[in-house]
mmCIF file of the N, C-alpha and C atoms, coordinates in Angstrom:
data_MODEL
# 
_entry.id   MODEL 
# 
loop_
_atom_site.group_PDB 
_atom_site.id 
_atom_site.type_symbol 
_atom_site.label_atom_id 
_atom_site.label_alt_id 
_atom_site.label_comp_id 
_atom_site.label_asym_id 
_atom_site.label_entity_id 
_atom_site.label_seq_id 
_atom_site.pdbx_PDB_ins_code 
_atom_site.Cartn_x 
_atom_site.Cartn_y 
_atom_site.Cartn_z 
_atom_site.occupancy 
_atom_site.B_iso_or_equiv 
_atom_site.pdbx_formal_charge 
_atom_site.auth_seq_id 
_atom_site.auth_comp_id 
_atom_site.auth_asym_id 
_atom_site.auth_atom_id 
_atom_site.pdbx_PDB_model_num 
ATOM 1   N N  . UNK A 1 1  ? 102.001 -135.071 206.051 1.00 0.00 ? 1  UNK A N  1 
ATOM 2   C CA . UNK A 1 1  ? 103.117 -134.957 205.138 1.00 0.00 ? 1  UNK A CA 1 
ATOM 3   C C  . UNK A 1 1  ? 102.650 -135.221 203.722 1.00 0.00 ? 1  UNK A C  1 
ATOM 4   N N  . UNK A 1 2  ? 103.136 -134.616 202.577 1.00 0.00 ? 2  UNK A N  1 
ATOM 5   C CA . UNK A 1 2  ? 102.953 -134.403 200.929 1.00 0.00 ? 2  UNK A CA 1 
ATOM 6   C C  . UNK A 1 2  ? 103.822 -135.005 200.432 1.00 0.00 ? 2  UNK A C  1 
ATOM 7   N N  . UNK A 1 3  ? 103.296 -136.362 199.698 1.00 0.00 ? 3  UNK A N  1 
ATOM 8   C CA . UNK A 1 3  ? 104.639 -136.714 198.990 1.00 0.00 ? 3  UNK A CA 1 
ATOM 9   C C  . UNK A 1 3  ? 103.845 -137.154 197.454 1.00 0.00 ? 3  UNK A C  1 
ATOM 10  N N  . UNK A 1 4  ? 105.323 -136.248 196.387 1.00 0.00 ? 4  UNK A N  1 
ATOM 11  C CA . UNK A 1 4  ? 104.824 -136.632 195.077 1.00 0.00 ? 4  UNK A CA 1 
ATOM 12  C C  . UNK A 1 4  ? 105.308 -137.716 194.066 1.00 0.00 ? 4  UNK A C  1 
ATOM 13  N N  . UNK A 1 5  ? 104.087 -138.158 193.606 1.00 0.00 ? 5  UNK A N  1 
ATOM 14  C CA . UNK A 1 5  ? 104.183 -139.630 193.039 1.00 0.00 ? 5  UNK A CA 1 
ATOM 15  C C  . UNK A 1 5  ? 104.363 -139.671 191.298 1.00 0.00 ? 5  UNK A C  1 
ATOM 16  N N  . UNK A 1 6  ? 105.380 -140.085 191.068 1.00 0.00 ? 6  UNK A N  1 
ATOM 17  C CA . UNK A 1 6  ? 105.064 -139.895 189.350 1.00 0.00 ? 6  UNK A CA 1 
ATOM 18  C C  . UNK A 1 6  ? 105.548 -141.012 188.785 1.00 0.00 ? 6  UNK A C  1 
ATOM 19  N N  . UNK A 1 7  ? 104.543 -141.262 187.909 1.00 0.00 ? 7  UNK A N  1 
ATOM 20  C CA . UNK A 1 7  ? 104.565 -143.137 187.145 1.00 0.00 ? 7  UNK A CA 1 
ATOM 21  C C  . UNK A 1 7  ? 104.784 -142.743 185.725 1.00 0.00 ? 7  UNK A C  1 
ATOM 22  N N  . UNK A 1 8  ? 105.849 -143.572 185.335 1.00 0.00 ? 8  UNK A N  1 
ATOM 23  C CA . UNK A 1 8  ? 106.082 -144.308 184.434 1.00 0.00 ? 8  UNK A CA 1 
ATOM 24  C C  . UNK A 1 8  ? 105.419 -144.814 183.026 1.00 0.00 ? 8  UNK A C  1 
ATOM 25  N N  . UNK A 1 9  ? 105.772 -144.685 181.631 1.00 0.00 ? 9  UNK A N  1 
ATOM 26  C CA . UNK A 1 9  ? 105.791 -145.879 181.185 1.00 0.00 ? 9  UNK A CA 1 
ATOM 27  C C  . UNK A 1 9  ? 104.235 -146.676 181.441 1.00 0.00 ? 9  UNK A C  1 
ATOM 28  N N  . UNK A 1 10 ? 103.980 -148.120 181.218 1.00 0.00 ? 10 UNK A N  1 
ATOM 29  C CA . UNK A 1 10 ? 102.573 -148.620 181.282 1.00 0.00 ? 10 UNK A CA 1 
ATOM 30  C C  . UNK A 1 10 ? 102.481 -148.192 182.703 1.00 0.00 ? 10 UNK A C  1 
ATOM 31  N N  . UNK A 1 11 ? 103.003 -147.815 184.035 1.00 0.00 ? 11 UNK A N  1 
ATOM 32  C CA . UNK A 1 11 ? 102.438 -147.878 185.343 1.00 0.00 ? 11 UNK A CA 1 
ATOM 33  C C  . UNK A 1 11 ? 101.840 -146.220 184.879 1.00 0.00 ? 11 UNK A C  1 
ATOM 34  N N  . UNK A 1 12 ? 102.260 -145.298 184.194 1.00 0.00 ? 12 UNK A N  1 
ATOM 35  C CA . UNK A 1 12 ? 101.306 -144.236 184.431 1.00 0.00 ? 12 UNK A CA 1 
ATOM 36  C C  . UNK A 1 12 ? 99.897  -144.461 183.077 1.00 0.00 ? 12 UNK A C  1 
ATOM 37  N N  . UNK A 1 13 ? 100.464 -145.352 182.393 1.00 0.00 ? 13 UNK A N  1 
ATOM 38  C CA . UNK A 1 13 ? 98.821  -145.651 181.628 1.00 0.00 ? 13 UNK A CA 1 
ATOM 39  C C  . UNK A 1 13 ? 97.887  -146.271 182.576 1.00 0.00 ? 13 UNK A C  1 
ATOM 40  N N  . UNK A 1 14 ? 98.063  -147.254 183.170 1.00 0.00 ? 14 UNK A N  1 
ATOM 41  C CA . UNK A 1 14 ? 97.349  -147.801 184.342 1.00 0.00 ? 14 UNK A CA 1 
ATOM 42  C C  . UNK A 1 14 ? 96.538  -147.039 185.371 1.00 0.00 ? 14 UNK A C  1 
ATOM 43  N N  . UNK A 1 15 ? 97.475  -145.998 186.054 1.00 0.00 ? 15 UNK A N  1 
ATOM 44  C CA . UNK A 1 15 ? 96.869  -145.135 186.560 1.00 0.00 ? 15 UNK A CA 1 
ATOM 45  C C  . UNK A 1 15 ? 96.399  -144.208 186.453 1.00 0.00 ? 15 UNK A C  1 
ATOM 46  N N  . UNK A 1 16 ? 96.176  -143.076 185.069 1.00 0.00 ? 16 UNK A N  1 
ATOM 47  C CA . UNK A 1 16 ? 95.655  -142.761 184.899 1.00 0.00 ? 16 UNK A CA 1 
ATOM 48  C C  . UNK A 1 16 ? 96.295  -141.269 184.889 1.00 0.00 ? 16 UNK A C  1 
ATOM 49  N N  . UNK A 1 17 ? 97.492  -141.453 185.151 1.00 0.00 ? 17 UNK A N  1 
ATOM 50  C CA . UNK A 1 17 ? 97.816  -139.761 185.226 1.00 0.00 ? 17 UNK A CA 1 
ATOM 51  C C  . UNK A 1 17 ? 99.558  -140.273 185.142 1.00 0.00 ? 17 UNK A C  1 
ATOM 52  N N  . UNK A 1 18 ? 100.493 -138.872 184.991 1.00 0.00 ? 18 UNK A N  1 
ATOM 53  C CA . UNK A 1 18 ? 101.816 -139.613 185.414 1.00 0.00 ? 18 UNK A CA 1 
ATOM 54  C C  . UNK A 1 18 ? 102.545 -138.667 186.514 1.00 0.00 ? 18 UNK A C  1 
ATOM 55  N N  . UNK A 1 19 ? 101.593 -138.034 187.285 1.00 0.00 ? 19 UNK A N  1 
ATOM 56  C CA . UNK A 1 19 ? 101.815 -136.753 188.120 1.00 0.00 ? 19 UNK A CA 1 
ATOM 57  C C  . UNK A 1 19 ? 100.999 -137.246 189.375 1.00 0.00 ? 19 UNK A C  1 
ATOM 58  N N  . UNK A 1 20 ? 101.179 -137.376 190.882 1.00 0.00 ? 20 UNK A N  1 
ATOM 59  C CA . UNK A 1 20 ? 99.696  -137.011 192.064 1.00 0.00 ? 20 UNK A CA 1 
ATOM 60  C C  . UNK A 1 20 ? 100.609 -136.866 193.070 1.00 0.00 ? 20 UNK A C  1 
ATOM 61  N N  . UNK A 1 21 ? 99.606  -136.589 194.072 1.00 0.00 ? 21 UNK A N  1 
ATOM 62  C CA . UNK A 1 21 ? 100.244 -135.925 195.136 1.00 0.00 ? 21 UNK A CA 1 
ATOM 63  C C  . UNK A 1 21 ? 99.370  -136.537 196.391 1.00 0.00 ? 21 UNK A C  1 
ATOM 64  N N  . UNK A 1 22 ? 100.100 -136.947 197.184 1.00 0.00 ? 22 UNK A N  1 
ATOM 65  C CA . UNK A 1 22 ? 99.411  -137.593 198.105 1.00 0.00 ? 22 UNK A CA 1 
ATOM 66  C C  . UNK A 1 22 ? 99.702  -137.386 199.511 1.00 0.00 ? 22 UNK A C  1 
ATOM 67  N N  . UNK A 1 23 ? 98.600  -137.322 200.599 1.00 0.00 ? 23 UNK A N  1 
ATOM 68  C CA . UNK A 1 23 ? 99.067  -137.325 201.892 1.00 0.00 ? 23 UNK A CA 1 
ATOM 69  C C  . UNK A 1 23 ? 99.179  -138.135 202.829 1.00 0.00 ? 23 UNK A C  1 
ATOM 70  N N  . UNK A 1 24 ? 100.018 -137.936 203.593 1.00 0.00 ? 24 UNK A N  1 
ATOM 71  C CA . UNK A 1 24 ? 99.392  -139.296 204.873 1.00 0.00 ? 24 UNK A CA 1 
ATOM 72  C C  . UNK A 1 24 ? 99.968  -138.314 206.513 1.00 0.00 ? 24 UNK A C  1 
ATOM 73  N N  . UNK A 1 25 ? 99.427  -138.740 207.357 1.00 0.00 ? 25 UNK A N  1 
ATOM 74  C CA . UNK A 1 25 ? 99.547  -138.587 208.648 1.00 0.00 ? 25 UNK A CA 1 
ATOM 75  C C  . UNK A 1 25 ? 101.190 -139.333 209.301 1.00 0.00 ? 25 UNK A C  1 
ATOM 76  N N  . UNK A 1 26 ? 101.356 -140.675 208.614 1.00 0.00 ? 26 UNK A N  1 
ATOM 77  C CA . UNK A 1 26 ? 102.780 -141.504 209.181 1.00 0.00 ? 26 UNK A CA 1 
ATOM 78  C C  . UNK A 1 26 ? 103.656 -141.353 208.131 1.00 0.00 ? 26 UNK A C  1 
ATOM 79  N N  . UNK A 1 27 ? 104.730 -142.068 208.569 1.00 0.00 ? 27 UNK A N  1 
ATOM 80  C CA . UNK A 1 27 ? 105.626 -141.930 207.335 1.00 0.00 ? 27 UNK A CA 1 
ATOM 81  C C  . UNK A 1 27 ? 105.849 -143.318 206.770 1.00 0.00 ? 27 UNK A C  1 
ATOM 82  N N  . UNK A 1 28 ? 105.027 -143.201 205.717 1.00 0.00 ? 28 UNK A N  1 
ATOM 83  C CA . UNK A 1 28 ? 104.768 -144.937 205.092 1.00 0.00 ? 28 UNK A CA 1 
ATOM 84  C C  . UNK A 1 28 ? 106.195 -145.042 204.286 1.00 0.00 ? 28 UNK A C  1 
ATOM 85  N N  . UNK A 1 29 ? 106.504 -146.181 203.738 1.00 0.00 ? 29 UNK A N  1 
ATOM 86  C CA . UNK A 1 29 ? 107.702 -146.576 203.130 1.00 0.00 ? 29 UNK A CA 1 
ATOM 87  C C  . UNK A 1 29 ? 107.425 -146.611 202.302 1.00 0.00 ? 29 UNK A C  1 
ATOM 88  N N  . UNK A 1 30 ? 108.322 -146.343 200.539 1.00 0.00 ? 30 UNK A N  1 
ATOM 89  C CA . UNK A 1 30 ? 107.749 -146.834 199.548 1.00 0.00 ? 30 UNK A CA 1 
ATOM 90  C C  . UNK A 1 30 ? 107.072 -147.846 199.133 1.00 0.00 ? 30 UNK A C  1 
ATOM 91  N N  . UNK A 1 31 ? 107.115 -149.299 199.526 1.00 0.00 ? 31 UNK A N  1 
ATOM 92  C CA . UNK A 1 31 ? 106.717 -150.172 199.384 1.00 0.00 ? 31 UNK A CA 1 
ATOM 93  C C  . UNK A 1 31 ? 105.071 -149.670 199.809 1.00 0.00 ? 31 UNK A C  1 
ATOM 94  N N  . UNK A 1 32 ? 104.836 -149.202 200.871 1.00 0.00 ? 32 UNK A N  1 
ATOM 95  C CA . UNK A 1 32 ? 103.289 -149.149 201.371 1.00 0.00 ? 32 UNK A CA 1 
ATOM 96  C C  . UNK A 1 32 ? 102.455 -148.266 200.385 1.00 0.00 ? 32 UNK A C  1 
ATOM 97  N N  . UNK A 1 33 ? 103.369 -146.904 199.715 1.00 0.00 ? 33 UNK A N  1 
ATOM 98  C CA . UNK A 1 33 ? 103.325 -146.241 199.037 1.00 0.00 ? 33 UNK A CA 1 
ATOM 99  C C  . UNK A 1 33 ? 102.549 -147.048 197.370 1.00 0.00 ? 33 UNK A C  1 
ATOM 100 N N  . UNK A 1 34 ? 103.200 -147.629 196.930 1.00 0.00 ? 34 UNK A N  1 
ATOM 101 C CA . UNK A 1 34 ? 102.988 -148.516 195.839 1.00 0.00 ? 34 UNK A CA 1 
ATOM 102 C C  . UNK A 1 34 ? 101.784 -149.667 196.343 1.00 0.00 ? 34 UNK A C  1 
ATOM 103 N N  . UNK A 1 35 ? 101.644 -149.818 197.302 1.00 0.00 ? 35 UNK A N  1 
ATOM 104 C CA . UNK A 1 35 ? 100.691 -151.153 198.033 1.00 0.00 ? 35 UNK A CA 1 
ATOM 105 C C  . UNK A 1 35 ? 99.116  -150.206 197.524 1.00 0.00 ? 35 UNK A C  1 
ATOM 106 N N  . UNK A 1 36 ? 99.594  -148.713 198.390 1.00 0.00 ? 36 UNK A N  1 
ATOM 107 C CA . UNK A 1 36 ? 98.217  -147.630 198.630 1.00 0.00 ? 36 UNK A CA 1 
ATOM 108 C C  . UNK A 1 36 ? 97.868  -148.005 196.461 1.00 0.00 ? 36 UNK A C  1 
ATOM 109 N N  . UNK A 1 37 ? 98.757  -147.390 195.291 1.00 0.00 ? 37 UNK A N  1 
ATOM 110 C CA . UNK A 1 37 ? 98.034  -147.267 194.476 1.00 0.00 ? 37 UNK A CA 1 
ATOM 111 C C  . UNK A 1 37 ? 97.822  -148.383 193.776 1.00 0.00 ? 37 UNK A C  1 
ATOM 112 N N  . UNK A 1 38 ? 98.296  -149.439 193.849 1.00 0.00 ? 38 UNK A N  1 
ATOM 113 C CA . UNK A 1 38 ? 97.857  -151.055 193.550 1.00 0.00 ? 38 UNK A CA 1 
ATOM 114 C C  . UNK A 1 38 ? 96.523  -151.748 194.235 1.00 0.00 ? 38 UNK A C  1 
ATOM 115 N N  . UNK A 1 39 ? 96.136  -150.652 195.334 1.00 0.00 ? 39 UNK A N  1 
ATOM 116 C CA . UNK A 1 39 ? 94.578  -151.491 195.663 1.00 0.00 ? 39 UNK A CA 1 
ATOM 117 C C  . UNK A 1 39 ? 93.921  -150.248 194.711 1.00 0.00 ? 39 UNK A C  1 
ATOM 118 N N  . UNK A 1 40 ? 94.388  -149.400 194.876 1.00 0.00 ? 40 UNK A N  1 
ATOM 119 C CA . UNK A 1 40 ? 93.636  -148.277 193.770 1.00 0.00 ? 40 UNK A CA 1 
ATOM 120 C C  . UNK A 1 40 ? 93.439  -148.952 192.135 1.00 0.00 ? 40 UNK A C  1 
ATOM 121 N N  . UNK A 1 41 ? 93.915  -149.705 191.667 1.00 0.00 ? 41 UNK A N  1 
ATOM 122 C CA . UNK A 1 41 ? 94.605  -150.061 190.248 1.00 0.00 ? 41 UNK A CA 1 
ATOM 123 C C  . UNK A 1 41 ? 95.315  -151.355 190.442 1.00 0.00 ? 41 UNK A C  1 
ATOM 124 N N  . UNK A 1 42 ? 94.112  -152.899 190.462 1.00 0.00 ? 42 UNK A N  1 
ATOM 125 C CA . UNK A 1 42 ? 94.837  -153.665 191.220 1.00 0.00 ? 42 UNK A CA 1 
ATOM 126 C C  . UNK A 1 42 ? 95.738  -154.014 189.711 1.00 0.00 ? 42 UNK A C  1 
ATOM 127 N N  . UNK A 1 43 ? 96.191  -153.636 188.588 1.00 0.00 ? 43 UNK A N  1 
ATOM 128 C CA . UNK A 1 43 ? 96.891  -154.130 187.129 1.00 0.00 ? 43 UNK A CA 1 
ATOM 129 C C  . UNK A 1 43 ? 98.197  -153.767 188.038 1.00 0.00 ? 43 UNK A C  1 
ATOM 130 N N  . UNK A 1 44 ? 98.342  -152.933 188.546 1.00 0.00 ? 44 UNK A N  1 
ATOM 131 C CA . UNK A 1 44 ? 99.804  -152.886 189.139 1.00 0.00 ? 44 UNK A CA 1 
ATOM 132 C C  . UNK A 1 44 ? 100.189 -153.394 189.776 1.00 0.00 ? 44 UNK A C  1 
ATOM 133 N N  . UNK A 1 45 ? 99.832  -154.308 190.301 1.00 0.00 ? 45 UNK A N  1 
ATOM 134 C CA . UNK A 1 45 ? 100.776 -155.734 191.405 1.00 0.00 ? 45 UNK A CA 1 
ATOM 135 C C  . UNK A 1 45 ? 101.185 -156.153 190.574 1.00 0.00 ? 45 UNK A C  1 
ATOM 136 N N  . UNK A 1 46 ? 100.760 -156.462 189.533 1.00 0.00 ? 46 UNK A N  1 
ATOM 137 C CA . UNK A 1 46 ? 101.512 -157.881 188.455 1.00 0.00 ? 46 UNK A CA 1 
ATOM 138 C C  . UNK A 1 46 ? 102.832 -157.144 188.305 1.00 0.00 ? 46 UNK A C  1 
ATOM 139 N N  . UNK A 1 47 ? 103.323 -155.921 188.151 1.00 0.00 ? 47 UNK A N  1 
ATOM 140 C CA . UNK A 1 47 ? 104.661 -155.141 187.714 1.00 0.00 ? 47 UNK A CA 1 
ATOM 141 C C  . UNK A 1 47 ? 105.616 -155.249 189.139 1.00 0.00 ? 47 UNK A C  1 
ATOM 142 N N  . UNK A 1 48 ? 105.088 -155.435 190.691 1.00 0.00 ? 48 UNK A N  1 
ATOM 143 C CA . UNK A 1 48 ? 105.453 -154.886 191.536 1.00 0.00 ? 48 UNK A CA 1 
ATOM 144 C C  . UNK A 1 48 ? 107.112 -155.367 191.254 1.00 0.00 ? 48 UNK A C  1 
ATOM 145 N N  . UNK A 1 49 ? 107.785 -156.516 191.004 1.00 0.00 ? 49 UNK A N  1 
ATOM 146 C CA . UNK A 1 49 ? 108.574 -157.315 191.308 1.00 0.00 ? 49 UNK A CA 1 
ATOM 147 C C  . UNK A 1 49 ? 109.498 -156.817 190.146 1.00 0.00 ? 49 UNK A C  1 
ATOM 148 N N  . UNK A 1 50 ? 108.874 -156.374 189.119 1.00 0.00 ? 50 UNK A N  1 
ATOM 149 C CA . UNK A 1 50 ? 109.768 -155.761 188.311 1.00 0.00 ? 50 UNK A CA 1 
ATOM 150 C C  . UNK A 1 50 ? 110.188 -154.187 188.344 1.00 0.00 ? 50 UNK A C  1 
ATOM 151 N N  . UNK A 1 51 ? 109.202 -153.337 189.079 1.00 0.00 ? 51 UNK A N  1 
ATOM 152 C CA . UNK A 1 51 ? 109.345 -151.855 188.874 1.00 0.00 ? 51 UNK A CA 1 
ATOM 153 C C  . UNK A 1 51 ? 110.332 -151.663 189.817 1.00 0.00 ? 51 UNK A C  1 
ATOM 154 N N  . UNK A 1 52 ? 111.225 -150.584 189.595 1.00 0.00 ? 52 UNK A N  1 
ATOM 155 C CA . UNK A 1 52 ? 112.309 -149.811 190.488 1.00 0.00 ? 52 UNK A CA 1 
ATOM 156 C C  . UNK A 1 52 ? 111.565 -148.647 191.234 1.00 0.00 ? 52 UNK A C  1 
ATOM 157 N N  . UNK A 1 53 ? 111.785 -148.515 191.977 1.00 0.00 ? 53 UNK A N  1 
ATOM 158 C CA . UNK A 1 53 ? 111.889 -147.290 192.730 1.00 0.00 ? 53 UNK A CA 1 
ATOM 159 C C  . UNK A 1 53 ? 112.683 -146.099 193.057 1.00 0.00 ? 53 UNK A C  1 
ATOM 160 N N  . UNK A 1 54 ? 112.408 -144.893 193.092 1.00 0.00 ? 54 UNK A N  1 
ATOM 161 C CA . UNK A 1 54 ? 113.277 -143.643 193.117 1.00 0.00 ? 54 UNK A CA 1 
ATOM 162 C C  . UNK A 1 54 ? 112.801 -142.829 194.321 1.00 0.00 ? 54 UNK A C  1 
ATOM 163 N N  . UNK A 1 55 ? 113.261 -142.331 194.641 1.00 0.00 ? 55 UNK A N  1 
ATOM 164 C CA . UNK A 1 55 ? 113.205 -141.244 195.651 1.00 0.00 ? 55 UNK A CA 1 
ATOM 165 C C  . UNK A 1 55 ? 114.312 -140.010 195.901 1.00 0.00 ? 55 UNK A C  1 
ATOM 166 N N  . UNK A 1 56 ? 113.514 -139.099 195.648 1.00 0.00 ? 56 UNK A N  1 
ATOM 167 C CA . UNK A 1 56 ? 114.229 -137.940 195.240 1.00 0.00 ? 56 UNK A CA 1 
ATOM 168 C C  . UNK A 1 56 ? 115.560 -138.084 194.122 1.00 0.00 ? 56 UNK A C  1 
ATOM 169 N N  . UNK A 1 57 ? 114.873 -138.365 192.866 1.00 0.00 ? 57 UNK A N  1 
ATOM 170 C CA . UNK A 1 57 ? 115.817 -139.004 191.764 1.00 0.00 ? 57 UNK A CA 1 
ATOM 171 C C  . UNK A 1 57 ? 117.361 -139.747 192.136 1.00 0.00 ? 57 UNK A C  1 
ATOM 172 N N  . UNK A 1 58 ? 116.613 -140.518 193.111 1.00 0.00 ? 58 UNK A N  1 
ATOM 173 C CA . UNK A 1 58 ? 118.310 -141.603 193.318 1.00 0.00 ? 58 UNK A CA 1 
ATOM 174 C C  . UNK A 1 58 ? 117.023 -142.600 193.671 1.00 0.00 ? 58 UNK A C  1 
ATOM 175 N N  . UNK A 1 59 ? 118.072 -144.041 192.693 1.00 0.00 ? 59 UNK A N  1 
ATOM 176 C CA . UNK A 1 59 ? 117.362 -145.367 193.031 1.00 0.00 ? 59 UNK A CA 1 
ATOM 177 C C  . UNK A 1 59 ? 117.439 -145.707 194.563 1.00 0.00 ? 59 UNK A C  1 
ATOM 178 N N  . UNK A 1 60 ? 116.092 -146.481 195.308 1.00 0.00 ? 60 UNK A N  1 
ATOM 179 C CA . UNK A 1 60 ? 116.212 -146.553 196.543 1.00 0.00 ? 60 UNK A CA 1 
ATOM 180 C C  . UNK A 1 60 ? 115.944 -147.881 196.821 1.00 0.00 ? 60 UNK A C  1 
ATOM 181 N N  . UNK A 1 61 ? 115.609 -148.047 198.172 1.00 0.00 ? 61 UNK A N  1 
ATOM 182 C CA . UNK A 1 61 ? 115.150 -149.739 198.627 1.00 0.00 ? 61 UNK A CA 1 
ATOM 183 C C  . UNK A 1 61 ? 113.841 -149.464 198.812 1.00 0.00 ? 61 UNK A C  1 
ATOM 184 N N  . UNK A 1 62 ? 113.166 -150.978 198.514 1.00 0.00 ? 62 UNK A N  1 
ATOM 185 C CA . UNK A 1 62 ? 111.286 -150.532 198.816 1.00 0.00 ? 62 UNK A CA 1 
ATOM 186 C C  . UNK A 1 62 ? 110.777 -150.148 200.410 1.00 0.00 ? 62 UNK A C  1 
ATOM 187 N N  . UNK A 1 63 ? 111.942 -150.784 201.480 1.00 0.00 ? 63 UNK A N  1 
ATOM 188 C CA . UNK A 1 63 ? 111.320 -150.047 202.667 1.00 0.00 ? 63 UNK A CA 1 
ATOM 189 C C  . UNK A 1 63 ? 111.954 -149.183 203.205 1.00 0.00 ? 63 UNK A C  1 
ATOM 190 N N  . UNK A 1 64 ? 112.578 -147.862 202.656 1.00 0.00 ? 64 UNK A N  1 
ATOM 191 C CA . UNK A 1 64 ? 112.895 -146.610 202.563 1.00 0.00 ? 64 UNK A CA 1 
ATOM 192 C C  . UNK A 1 64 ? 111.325 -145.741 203.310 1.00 0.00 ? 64 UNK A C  1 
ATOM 193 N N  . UNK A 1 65 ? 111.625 -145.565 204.383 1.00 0.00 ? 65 UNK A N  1 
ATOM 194 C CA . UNK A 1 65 ? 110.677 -144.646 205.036 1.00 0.00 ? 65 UNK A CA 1 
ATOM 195 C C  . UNK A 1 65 ? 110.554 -143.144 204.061 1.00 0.00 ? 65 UNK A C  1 
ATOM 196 N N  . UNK A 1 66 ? 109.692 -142.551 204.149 1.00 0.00 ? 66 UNK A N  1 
ATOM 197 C CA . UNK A 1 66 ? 109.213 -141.438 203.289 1.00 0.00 ? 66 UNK A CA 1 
ATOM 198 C C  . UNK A 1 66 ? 109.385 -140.249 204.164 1.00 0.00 ? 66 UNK A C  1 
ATOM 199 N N  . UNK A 1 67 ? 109.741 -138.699 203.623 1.00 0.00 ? 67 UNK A N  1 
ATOM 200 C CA . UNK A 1 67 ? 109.865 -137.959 204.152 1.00 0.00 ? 67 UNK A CA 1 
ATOM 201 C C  . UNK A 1 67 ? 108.938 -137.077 203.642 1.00 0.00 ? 67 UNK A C  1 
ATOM 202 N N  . UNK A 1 68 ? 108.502 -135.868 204.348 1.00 0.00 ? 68 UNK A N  1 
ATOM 203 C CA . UNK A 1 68 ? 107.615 -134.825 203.438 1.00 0.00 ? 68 UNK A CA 1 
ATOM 204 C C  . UNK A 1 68 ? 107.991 -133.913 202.706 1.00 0.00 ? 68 UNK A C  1 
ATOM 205 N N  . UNK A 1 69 ? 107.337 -133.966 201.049 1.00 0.00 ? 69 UNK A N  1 
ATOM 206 C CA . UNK A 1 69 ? 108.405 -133.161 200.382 1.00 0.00 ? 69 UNK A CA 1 
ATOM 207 C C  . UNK A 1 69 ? 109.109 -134.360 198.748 1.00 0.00 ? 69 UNK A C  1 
ATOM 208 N N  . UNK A 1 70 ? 109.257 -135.397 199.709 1.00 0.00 ? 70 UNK A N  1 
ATOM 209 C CA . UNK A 1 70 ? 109.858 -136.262 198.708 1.00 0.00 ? 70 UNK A CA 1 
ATOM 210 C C  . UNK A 1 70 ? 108.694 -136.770 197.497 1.00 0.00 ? 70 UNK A C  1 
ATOM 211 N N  . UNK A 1 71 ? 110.109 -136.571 196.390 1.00 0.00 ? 71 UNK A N  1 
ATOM 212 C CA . UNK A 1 71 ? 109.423 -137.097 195.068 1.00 0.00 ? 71 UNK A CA 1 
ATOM 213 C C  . UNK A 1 71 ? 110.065 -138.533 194.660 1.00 0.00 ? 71 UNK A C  1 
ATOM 214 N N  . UNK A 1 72 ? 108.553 -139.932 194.978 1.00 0.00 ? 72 UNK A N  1 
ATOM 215 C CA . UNK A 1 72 ? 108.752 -140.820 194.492 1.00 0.00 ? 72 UNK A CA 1 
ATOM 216 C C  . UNK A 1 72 ? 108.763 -141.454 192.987 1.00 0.00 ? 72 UNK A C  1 
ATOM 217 N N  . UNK A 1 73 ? 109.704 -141.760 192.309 1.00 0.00 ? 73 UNK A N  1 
ATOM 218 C CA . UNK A 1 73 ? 109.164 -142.405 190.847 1.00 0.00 ? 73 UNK A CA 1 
ATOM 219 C C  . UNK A 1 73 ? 109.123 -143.545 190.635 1.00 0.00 ? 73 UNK A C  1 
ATOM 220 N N  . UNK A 1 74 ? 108.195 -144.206 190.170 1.00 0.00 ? 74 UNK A N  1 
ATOM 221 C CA . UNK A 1 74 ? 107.965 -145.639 190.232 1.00 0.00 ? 74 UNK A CA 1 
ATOM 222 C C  . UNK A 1 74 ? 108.448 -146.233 188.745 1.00 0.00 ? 74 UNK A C  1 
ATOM 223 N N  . UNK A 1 75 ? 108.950 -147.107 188.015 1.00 0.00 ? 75 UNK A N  1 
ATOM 224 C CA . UNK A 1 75 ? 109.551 -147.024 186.340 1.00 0.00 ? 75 UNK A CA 1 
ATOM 225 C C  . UNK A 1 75 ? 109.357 -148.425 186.711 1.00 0.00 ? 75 UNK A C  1 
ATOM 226 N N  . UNK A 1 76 ? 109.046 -148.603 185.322 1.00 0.00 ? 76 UNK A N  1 
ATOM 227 C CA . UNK A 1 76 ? 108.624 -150.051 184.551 1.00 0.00 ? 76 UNK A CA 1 
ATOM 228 C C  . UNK A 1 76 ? 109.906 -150.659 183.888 1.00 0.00 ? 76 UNK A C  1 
ATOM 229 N N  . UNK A 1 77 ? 109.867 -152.030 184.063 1.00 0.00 ? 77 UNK A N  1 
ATOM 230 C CA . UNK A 1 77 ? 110.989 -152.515 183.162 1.00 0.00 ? 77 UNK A CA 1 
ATOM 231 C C  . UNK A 1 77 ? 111.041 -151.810 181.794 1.00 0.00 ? 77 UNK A C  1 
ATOM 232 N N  . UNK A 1 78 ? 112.255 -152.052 181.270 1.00 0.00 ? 78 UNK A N  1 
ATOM 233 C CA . UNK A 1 78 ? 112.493 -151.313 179.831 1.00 0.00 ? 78 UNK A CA 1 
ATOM 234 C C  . UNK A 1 78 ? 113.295 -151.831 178.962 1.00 0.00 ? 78 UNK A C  1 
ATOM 235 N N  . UNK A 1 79 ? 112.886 -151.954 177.574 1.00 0.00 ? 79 UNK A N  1 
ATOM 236 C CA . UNK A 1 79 ? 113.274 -153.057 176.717 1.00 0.00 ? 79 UNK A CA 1 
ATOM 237 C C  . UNK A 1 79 ? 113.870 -152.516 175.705 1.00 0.00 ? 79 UNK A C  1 
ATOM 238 N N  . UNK A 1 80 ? 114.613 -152.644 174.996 1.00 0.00 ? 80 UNK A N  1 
ATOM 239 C CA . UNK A 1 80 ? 114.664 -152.350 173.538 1.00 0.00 ? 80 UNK A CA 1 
ATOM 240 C C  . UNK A 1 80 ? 116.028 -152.730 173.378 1.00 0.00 ? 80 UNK A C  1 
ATOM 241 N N  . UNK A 1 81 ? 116.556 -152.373 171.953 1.00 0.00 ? 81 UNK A N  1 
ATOM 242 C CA . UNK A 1 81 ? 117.960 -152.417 171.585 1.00 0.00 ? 81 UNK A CA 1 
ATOM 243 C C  . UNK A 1 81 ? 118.647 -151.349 170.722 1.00 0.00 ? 81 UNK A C  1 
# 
C-alpha cells in the first residue's frame, strides 16, 4: 500500500522535502507513520506532542490505521497574531 506524506512548516525543513511517498506491506497507523520518519530525522520527536495530524485533509487520531491511497499531513504548532 502507497501512502502520501506531506510536512509542514519546520517539520518539512527538517526533513528535507514537503512532499514523499511511502510504502509498506501492513497498515501502520499514523502514529507508526511519524515514528518511521523521526528515526529517519531524529529533530522530529521533540515536535511529536505538539504536531497534529491529518488524513485525507480532516484532523485525525494518532492511532488511525492507514489506508492505501491516503494523504497524511503532519503541521507544526502555529503562532502569530
Amino acid at each position: 500500500m502507497r501512502v502520501t506524506v506531506l510536512f509542514f512548516g519546520r517539520l518539512k525543513e527538517l526533513t528535507g522535502h514537503p512532499e514523499h511517498s511511502i510504502e509498506f506491506t501492513d497498515a501502520p497507523t499514523i502514529e507508526h507513520l511519524f515514528a518511521l520518519y523521526a528515526a529517519r530525522h531524529p529533530e522530529l520527536a521533540k515536535y511529536r506532542s505538539s504536531v497534529v495530524a491529518s488524513r485525507n485533509q480532516e484532523f485525525t487520531a494518532w492511532d488511525t490505521p492507514l489506508r492505501s491511497g491516503d494523504e497524511v499531513a503532519f503541521l507544526p504548532p502555529v503562532s502569530g497574531g
